[in-house]
C-alpha positions as CSV (number, residue, x, y, z in Angstrom):
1,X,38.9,63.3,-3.5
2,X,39.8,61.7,-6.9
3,X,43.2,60.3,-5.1
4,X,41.3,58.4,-2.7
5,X,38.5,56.8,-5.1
6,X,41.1,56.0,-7.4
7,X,42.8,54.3,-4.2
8,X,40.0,52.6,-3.5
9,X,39.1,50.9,-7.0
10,X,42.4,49.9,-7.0
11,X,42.2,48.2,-3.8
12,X,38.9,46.4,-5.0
13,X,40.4,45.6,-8.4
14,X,43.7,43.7,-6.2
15,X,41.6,42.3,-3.6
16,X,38.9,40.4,-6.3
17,X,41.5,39.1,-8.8
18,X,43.4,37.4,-5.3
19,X,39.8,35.7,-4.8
20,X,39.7,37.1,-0.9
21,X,37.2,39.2,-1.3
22,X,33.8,37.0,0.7
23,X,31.6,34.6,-1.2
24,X,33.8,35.4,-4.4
25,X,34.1,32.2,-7.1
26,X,37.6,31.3,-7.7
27,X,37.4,28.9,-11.4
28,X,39.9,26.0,-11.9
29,X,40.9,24.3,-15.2
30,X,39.7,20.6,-15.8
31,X,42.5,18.8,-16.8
32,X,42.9,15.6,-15.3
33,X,39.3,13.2,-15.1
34,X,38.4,10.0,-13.5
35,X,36.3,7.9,-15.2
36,X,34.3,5.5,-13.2
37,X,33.8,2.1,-14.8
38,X,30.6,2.1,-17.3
39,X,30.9,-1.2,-18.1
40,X,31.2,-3.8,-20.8
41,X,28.0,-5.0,-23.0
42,X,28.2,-7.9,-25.8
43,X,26.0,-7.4,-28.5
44,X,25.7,-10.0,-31.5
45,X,28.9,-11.1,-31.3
46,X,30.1,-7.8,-30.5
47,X,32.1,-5.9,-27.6
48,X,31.6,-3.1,-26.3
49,X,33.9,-1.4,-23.5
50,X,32.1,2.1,-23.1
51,X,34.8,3.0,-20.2
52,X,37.6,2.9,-23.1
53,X,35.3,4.5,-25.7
54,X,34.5,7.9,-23.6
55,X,38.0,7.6,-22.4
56,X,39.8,7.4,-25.9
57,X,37.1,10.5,-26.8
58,X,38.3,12.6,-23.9
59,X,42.3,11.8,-24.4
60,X,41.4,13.3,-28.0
61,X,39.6,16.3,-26.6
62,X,42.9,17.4,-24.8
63,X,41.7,15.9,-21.7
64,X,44.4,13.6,-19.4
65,X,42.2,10.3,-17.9
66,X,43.8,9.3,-14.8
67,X,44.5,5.1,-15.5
68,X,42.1,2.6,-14.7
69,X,44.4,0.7,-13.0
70,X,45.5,3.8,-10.9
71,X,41.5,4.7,-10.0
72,X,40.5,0.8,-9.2
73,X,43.9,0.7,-6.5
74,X,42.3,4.1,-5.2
75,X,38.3,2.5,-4.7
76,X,39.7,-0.6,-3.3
77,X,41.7,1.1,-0.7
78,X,38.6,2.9,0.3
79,X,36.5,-0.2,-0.2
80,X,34.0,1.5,-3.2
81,X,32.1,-1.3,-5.0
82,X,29.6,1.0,-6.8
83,X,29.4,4.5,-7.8
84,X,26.7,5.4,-4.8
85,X,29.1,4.0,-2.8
86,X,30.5,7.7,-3.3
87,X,29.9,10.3,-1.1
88,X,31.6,13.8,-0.5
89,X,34.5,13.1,1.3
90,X,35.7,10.4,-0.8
91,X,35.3,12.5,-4.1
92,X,37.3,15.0,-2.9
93,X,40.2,12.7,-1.3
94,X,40.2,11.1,-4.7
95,X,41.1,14.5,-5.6
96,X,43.7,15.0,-3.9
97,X,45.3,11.7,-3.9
98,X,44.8,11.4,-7.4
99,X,45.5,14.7,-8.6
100,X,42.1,14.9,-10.4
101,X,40.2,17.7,-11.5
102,X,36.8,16.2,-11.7
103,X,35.1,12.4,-12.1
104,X,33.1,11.2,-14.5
105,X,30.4,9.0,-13.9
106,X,27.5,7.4,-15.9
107,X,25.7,3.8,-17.1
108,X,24.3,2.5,-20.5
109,X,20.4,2.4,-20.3
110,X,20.4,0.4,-23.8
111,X,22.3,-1.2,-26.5
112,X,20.5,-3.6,-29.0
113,X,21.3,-4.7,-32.6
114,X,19.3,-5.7,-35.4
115,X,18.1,-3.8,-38.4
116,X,17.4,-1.0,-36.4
117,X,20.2,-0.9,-33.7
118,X,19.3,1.5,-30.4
119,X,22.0,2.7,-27.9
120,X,21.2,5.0,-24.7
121,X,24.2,6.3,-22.3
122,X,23.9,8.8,-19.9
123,X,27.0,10.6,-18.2
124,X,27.7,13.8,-15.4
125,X,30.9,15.2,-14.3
126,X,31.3,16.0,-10.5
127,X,34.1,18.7,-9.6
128,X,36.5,16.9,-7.5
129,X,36.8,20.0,-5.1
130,X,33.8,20.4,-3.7
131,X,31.8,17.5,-5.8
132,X,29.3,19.8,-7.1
133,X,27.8,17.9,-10.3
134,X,29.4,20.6,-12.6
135,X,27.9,19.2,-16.2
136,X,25.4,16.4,-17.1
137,X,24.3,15.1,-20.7
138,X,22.6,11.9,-21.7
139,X,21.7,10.8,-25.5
140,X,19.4,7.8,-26.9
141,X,19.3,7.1,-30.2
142,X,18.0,4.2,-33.0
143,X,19.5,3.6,-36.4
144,X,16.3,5.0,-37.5
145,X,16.6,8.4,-36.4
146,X,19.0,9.3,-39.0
147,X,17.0,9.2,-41.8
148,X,16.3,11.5,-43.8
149,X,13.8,11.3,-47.2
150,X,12.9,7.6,-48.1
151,X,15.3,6.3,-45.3
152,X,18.8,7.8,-46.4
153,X,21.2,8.2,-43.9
154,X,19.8,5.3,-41.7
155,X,22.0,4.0,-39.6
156,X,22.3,0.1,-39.5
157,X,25.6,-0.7,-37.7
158,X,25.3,-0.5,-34.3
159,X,29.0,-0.1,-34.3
160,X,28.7,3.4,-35.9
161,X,25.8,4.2,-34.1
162,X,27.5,3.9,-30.9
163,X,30.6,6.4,-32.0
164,X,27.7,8.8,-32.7
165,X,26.5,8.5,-29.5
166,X,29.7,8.7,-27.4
167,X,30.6,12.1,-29.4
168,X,27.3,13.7,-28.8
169,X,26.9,12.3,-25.5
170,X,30.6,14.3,-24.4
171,X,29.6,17.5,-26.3
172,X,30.1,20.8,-24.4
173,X,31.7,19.5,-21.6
174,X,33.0,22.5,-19.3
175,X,36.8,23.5,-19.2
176,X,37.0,25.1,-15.7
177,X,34.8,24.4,-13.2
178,X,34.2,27.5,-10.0
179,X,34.6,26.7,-6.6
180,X,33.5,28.8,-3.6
181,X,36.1,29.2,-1.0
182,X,33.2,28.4,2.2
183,X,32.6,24.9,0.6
184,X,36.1,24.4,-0.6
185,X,36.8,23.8,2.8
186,X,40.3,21.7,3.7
187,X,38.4,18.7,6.0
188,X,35.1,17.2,5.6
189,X,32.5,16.1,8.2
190,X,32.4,12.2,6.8
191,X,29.7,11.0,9.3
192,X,28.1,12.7,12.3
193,X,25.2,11.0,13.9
194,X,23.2,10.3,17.6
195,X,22.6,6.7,19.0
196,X,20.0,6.3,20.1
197,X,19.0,8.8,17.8
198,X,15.4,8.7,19.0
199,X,14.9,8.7,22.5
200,X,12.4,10.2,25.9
201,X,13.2,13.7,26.9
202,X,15.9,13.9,29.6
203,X,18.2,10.4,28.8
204,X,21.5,10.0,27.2
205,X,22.3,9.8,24.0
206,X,26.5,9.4,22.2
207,X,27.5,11.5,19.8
208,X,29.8,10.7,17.2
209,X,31.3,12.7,14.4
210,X,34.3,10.8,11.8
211,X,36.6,14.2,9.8
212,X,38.4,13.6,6.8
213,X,41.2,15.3,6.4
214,X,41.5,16.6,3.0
215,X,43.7,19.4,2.2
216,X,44.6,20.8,5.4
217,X,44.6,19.7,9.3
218,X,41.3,20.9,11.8
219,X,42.6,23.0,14.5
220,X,39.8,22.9,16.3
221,X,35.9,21.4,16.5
222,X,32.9,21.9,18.6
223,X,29.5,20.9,18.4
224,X,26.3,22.2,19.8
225,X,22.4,21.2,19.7
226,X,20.3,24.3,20.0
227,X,22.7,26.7,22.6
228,X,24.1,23.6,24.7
229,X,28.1,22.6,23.6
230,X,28.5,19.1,23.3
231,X,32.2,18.1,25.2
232,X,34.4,16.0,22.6
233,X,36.7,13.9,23.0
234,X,39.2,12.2,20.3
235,X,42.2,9.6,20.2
236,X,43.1,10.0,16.8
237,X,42.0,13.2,15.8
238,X,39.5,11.4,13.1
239,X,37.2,10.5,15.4
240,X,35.4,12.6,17.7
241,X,32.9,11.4,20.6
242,X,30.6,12.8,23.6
243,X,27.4,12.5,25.2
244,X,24.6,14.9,25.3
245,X,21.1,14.4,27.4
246,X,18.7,15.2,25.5
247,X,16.2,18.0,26.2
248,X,13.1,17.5,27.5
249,X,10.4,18.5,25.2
250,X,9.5,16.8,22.7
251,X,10.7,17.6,18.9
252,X,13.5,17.0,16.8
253,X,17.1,18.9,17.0
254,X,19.7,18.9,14.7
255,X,23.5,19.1,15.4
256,X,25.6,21.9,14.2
257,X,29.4,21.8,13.8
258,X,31.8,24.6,13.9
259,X,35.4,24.0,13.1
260,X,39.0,25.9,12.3
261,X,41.7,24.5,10.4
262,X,45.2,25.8,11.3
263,X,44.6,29.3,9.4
264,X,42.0,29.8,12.0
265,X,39.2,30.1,9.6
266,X,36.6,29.0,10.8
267,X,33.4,27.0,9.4
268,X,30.0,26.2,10.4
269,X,28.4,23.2,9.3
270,X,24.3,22.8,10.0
271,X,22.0,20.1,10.7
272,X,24.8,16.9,10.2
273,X,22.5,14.8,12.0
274,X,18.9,14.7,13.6
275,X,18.2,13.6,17.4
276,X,14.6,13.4,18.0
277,X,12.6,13.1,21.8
278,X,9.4,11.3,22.0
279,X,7.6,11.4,25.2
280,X,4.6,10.0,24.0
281,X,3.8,6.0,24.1
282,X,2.4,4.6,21.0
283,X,-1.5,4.7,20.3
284,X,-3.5,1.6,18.2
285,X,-6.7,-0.1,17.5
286,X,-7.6,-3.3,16.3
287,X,-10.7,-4.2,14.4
288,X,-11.8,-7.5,14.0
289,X,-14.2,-9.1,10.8
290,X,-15.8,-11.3,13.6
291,X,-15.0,-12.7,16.8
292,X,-16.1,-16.2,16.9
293,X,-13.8,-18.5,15.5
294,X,-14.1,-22.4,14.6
295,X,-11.4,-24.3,13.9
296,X,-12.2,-27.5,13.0
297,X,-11.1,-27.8,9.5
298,X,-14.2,-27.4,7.7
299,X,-13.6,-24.2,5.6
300,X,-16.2,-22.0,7.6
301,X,-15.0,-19.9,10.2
302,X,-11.6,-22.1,10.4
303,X,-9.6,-18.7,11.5
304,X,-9.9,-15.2,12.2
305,X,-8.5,-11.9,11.3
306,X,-7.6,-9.2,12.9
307,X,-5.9,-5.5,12.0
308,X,-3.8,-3.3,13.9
309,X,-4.1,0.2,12.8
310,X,-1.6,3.6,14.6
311,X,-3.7,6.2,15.8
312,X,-0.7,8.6,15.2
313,X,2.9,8.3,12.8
314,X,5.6,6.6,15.4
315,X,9.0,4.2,14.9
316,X,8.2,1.1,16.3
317,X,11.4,-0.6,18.0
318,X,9.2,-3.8,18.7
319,X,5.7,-5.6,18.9
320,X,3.7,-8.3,20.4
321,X,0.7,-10.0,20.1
322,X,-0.8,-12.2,22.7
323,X,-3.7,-14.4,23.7
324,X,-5.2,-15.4,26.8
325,X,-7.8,-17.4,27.9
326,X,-10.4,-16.7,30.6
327,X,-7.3,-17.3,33.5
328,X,-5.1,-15.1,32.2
329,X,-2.5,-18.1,30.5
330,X,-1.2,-16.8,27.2
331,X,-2.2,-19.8,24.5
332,X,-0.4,-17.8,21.6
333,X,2.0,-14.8,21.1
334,X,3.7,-13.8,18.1
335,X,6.4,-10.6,17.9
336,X,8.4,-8.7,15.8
337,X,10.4,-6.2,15.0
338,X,10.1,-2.8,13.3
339,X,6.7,-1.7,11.5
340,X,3.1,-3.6,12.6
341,X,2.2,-5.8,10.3
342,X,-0.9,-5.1,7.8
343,X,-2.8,-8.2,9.8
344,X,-3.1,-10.7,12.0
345,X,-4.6,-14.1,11.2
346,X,-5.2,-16.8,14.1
347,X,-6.1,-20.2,13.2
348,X,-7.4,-21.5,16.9
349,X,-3.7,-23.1,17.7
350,X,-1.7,-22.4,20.7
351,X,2.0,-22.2,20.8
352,X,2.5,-25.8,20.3
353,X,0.5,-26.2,17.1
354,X,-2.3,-27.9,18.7
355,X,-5.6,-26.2,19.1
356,X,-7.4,-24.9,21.9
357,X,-10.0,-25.8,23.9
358,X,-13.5,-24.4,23.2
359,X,-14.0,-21.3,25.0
360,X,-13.4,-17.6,25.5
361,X,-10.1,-15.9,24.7
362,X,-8.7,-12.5,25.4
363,X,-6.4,-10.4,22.7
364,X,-3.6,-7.8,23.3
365,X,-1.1,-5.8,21.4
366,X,1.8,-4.8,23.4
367,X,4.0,-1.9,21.7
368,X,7.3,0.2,22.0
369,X,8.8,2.6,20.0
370,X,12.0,3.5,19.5
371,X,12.4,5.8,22.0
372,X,11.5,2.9,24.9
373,X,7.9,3.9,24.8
374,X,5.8,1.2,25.9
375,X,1.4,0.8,25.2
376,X,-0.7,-2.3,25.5
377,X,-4.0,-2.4,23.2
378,X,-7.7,-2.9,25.5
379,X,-8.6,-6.5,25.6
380,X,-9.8,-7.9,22.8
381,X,-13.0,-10.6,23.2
382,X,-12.5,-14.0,21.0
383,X,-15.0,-16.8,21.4
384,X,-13.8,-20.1,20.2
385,X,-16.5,-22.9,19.4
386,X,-16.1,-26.3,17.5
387,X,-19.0,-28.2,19.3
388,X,-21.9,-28.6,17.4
389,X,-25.1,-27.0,19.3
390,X,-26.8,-29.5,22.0
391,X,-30.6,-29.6,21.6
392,X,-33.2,-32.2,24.3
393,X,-36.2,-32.0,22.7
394,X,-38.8,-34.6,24.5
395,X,-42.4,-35.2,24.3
396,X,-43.9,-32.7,27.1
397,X,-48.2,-33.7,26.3
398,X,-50.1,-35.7,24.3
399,X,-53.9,-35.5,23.7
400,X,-56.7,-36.3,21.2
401,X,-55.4,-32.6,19.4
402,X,-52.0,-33.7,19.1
403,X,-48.6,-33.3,21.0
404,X,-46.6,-30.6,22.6
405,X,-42.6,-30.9,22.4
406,X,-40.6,-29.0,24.9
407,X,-37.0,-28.2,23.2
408,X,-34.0,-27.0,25.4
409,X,-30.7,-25.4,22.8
410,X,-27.1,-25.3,24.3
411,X,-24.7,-23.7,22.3
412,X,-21.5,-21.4,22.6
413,X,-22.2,-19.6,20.0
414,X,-26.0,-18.1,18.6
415,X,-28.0,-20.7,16.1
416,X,-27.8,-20.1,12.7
417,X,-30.8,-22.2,11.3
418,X,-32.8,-25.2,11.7
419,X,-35.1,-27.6,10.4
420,X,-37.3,-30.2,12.6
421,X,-39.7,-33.0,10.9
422,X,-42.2,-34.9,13.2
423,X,-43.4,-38.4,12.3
424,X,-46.3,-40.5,13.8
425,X,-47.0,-43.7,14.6
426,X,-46.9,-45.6,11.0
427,X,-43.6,-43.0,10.4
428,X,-45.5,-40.4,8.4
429,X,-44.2,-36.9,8.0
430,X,-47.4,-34.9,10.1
431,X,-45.2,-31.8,10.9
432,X,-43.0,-29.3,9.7
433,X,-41.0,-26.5,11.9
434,X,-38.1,-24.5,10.2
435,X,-36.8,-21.0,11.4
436,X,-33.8,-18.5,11.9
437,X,-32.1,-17.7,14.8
438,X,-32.6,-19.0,17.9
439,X,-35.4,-22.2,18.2
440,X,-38.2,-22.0,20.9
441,X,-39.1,-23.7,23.7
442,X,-42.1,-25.0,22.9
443,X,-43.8,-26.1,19.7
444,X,-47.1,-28.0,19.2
445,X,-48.0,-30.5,16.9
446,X,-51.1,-31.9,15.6
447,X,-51.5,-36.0,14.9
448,X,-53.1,-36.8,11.9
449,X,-54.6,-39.7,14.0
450,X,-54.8,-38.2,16.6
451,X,-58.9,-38.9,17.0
452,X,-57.8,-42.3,17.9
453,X,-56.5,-41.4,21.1
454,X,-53.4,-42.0,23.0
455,X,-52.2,-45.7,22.7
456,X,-50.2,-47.2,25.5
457,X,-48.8,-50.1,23.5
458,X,-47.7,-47.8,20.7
459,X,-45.9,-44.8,22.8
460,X,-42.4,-44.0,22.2
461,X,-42.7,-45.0,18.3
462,X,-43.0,-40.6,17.6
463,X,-40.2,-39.6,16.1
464,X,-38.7,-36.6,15.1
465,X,-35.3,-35.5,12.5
466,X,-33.2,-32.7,13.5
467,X,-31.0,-30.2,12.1
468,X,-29.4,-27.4,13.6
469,X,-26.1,-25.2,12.5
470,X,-24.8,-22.7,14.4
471,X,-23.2,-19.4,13.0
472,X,-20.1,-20.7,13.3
473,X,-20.9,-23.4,11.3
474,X,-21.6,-26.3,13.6
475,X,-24.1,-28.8,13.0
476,X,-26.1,-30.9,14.5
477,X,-27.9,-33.9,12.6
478,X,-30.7,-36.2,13.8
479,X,-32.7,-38.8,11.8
480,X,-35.6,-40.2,12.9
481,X,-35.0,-40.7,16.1
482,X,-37.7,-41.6,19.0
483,X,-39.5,-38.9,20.9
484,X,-39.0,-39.4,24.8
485,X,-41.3,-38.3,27.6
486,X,-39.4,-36.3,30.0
487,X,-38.0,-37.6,33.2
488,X,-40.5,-37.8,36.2
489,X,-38.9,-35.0,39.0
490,X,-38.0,-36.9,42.1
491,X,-39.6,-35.4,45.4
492,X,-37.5,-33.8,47.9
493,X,-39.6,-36.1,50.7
494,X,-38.9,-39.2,48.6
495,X,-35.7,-40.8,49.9
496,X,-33.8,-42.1,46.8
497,X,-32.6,-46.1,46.6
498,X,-29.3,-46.6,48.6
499,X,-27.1,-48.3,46.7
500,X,-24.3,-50.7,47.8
501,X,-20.9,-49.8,47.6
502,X,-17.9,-52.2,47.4
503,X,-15.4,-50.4,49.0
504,X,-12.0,-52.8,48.9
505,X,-9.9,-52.8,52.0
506,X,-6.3,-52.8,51.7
């Protein structure tokens, strides 16, 4: 029994120093470092190369700094202009094609001079095998904060104050750095996406996956969303493509990956990109300040505003905006692309610039999403209205108590307000009306004079001043102008005067 436990430990002990045993950390020694460009600053006269300064402190820290020249061939043959131009698979070809351990990257928040210089510089180190961020430091420091008891040990060069900071800043950086064998894998899965990647239950959507080979060659790859294989198909073994229709209920999928290299390991890679099926067409109201608009260029009412609002979260592919008149003839439209805009503003003008007739106009929003969805908003009332309200106002009685007026309003819109001043004979004021809202019909009146009895040689010298704004702004202005009997109604029975007609023949 003692034989075969002692067996056994020993297999255990062999099997964990190889690294083979599952989900075991293998470490590597950081040796060789890439330093990303963290740029030059000139400061008073002074310059300072902080790529040369960290890279001088890690050459005397036993490091070996793979040459700048050698790194900047490597980022323009893979086209990197900025260090988030980095991602996974290009860390860890830099790797391998540069025989690096791990890169260094990092920026300088501050430098300044002065009495009291101030430097801050930030740094990480990202393991070039699986690039895992495997240290990160950043200092910030003034002149100032160096001083001790009445200000000794300030200090004032920012020269010096900037070797302090570099030393600090690369303190207890890590010698070895562990890798696990599953991420360490010998390929990455550069890009993997759908187009469309949002789409209606049941159509087609392409697949596409790009594979980096990195330390090894792929034996073999498949891809699945939920339990449905995705067929591949490649031409030059980097880039792999099929089409997959999508299912029918709505919700979003991911796509899951499993490949071999030529070991036949195999590994599984989840959720590399998202498809996502929308059935449902987009939902929105508008709401309007006011529906009346007047544009005539005289700052009240001259436009009017209106704002869309989603009734649920959706991707807009596209948008339009129309209106209509009373026929159904679109005056204006406006679209877009992407997300609604906050508001709409419409200043009365058709699709030439030149604005509309007076009248009543119909409103629409016409939506689809990204996934071909397609909506159109209810009908949306605008009433347009530059003409200043029409008011016949004529003298309906006269007697020895005054005068009745008979007053007939046209307008497109409702009356604001309105003031009407009656004058007699010798053109004194003898009445006052005034009012909100919509004027009546009828008003009476009585003549200071009006003991002396009607006068047939002095009729039609009643006058009357006028003024009447509607809410949109419209106004209507009278002065003094004569008060008119109405027109005598013609009798059916009574044939009218026949009047001749030159008629030219040709």
């Amino acid at each position: 029994m003692k034989r075969r436990l002692f067996i056994l430990v020993f297999l255990i002990f062999l099997l964990g120093s190889s690294g083979e045993i599952f989900g075991a950390k293998t470490g590597i020694k950081i040796k060789k470092i890439a330093v990303m460009p963290f740029g030059s600053l000139m400061v008073d006269d002074l310059s300072f190369d902080f790529t040369h300064l960290i890279t001088n402190r890690l050459i005397n820290d036993k490091f070996i700094v793979i040459p700048q020249d050698v790194l900047e061939g490597f980022l323009v043959e893979k086209r990197v202009r900025r260090t988030d131009f980095l991602d996974r698979p290009t860390i860890r070809e830099m790797g391998t094609a540069l025989g690096a351990d791990a890169l260094m990257t990092g920026s300088v928040g501050m430098l300044a001079g002065g009495e009291n210089p101030r430097v801050a510089v930030s740094a990480q180190m990202i393991d070039c095998v699986d690039s895992a961020v495997v240290w990160a430091n950043s200092v910030s420091y003034t002149g100032a904060d160096f001083a001790t008891f009445l200000g000794i040990g300030k200090i004032n060069s920012l020269q010096k104050l900037v070797e302090v900071a570099v030393t600090d800043l690369l303190k207890g950086l890590p010698a070895e750095a562990g890798v696990h064998d599953e991420q360490a894998r010998p390929f990455e899965i550069a890009q993997a996406s759908f187009f469309p990647k949002v789409l209606k239950g049941g159509q087609r959507t392409n697949v596409s996956i790009e594979v980096r080979e990195i330390i090894g060659r792929l034996a073999d790859i498949k891809a699945f969303v939920l339990d449905t294989e995705v067929e591949l198909k490649t031409e030059d073994a980097r880039w792999y493509t099929g089409t997959f229709i999508a299912p029918s209920i709505e919700g979003v999928y991911s796509l899951r990956v499993y490949a071999t290299d030529q070991g036949n390991r195999l590994f599984r890679m989840d959720d590399l990109a998202q498809l996502r099926v929308d059935n449902t067409p987009p939902e929105v109201s508008v709401s309007f300040g006011q529906r009346l608009i007047s544009p005539n260029n005289d700052g009240i009412m001259d436009n009017i505003l209106f704002f869309p609002e989603l009734l649920k979260a959706d991707v807009l592919e596209g948008w339009r905006v129309e209106i209509a008149d009373v026929a159904g003839t679109i005056v204006r439209s406006e679209e877009g692309t992407g997300r609604l805009p906050g508001g709409f503003m419409w200043r009365g003008k058709d699709n030439r610039f030149k604005r509309v007739k007076d009248g009543t106009y119909f409103c629409q929003l016409i939506l689809e999403d990204k996934a071909g969805n397609r909506s159109v908003s209810p009908r949306e009332t605008i009433v347009v209205d530059t003409t200043p309200p029409e008011v016949n106002l004529v003298l309906a009685a006269e007697d020895d108590k005054g005068i009745t007026l008979e007053l007939k309003t046209t307008d497109n819109s409702r009356i604001g307000d309105w003031d009407l001043i009656i004058y007699d004979r010798k053109g004194n004021e003898t009445g006052k009306f005034d009012g909100k809202g919509d004027m009546p019909t009828e008003l009476s009146c009585a003549l200071k004079r009006a003991q002396e009895g009607p006068n047939p040689e002095k009729e039609g010298f009643l006058a009357y001043s006028l003024e009447v704004s509607d809410v949109a702004g419209n106004r209507l202005e009278r002065e003094k102008e004569l008060l008119k009997p109405p027109e005598p109604e013609v009798s059916e029975g009574e044939p009218s005067e026949k009047k001749e007609v030159w008629i030219e023949d040709f």
